[in-house]
N, C-alpha and C positions, 0 to 999 in steps of 0.2 A: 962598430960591430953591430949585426942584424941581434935585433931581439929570435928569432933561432938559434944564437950563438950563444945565448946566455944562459947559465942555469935554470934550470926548469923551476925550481922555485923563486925565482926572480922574474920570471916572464908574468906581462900585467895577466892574461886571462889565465894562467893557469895559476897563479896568484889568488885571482879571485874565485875560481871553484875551488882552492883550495880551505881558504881564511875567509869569504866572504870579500863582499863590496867593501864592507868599509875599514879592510886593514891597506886599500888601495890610497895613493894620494892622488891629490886633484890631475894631474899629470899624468898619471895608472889608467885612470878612468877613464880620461878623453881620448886618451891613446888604443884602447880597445874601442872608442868609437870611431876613429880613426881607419881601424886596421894596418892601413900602410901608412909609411912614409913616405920621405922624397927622396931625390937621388942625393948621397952622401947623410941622409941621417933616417933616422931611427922613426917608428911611430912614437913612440916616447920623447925625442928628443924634438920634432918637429910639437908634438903636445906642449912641452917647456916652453917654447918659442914663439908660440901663440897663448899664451898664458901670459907669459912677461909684456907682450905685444897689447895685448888687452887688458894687464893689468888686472890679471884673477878672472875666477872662473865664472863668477856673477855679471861680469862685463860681456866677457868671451857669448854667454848664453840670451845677456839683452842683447845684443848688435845687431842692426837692420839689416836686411839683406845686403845692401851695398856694403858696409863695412863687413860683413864676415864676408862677403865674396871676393874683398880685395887681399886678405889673410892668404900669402904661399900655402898650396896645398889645401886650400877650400874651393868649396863653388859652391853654384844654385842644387845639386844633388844634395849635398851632404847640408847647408843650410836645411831644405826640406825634408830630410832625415831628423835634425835636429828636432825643429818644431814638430815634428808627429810623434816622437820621444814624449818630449815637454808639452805635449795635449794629452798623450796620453796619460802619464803621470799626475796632472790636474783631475782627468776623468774619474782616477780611480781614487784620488784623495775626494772628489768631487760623492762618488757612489756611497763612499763609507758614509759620509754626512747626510746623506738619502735616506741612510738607512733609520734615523734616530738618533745617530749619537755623538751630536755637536755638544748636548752640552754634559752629555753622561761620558765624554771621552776626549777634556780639553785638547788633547796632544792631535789628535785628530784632525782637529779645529784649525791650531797652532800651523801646522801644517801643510792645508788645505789652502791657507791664505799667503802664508808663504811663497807657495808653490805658483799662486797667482797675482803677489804683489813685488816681490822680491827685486826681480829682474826689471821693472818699468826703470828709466832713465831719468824720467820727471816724477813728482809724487803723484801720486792716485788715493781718491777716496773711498772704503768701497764699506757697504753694509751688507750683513747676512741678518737677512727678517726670518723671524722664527714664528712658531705658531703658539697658541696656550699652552702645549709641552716643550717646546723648547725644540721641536725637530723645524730645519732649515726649508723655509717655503722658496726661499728666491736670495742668491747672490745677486749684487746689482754695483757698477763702478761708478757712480756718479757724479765725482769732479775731479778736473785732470788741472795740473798747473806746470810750474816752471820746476825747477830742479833744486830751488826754494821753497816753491810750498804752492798747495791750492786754495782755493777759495772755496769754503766750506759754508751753505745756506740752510741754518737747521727748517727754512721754513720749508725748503725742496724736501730734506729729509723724511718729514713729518708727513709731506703729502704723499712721497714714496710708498713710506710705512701703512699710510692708511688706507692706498690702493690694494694694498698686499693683505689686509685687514690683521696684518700683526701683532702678535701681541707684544713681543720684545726684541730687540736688536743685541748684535754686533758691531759693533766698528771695526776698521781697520783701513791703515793707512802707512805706506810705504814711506822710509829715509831716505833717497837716491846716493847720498852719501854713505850708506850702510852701516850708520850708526844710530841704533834702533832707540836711546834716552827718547824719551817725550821730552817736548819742550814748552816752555810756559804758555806759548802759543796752542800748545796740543791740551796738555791742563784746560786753559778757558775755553777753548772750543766745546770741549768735553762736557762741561759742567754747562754749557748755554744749549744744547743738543739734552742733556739729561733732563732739563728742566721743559726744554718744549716738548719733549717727548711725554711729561709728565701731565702734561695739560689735558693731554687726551688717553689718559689711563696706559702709557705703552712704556715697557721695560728698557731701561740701560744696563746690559749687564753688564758690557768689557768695552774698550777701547784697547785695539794692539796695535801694537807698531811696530813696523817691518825692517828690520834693516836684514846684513848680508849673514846669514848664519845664523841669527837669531829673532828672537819676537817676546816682546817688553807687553806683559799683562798691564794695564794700569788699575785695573780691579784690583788685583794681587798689590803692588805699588799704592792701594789706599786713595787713589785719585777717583773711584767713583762710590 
């Protein structure tokens, strides 16, 4: 049956002008990005189909071009549709943090880094240097590893920071597995990174960790 055919309050976009974005599910969503389907199913149902295919929606939105091109019912259009979505969406968690209020508006923050570590396949390390108030001078990703873990150099960090003439830092650091627990490995990193950071007068405030849907304070967690 055509999404036309269906109840008006069933259909995904009139759905969501109705109730909002987020009474939609993962499946609703993609499916208004979408717009059509294929021949014999639905936008919806072609959305289910590439979800299960991808194994969620955090898969579906990291895939390289070649694999989402191979996906029935995608291509190189809707690929570069996707990514100027998901820039933009960075851009504008990006602006808010511009404006001052990374640390006057954790969820902000939370967010922000989310939006830019979530989806990598491997982990990523990344720091946001702050200034003496805590407004955001420079994001920076600076070590990429296997889908294990990266190799983390607090000595790299420190000279980051002090090009940036910083006063305190951010971490953050993505799960590829999307399961955001720190692990003992993230614990000691943390504390060998706090401490050379302390060498030369520069703040640790957070260490977060990324996984799918969520983000693990380890400040809050009592780890720094």
């Amino acid at each position: 049956m055509a999404i036309t055919d269906w109840p008006t309050n069933e259909r995904p976009r009139e759905k969501l002008l109705q109730r909002g974005p987020s009474a939609l599910s993962d499946a609703e969503l993609l499916a208004i990005f979408l717009r059509t389907g294929v021949k014999g199913k639905s936008a919806v149902d072609l959305a289910r189909e590439l979800l299960d295919q991808h194994k969620g929606l955090g898969n579906l939105l990291a895939a390289d071009r070649a694999s989402f091109c191979r996906s029935h019912g995608l291509g190189s259009a809707k690929y570069a549709q996707l990514q100027a979505v998901l820039e933009m969406s960075r851009r504008h968690l990006r602006e808010n943090l511009d404006r001052g209020e990374a640390i006057t508006n954790p969820r902000q923050t939370r967010e922000y880094l989310q939006a830019r570590l979530s989806t990598y396949p491997q982990e990523v390390f990344a720091c946001l240097f702050l200034d003496t108030r805590h407004r955001v001078i420079e994001y920076e990703e600076l070590f990429r590893g296997t889908i294990d873990g990266a190799s983390v150099h607090p000595r790299e960090v420190v000279k980051r920071a002090l090009a940036h003439n910083a006063a305190a830092l951010i971490l953050a650091h993505n799960h590829p597995s999307g399961i955001a627990e720190p692990s003992q490995a993230d614990r000691s990193i943390t504390q060998q990174l706090k401490q050379a950071l302390a060498l030369v007068d520069i703040r640790l405030l957070d260490h977060m960790v990324i996984g799918h849907g969520e983000v693990i304070s380890m400040a809050e967690q009592g780890d720094i």
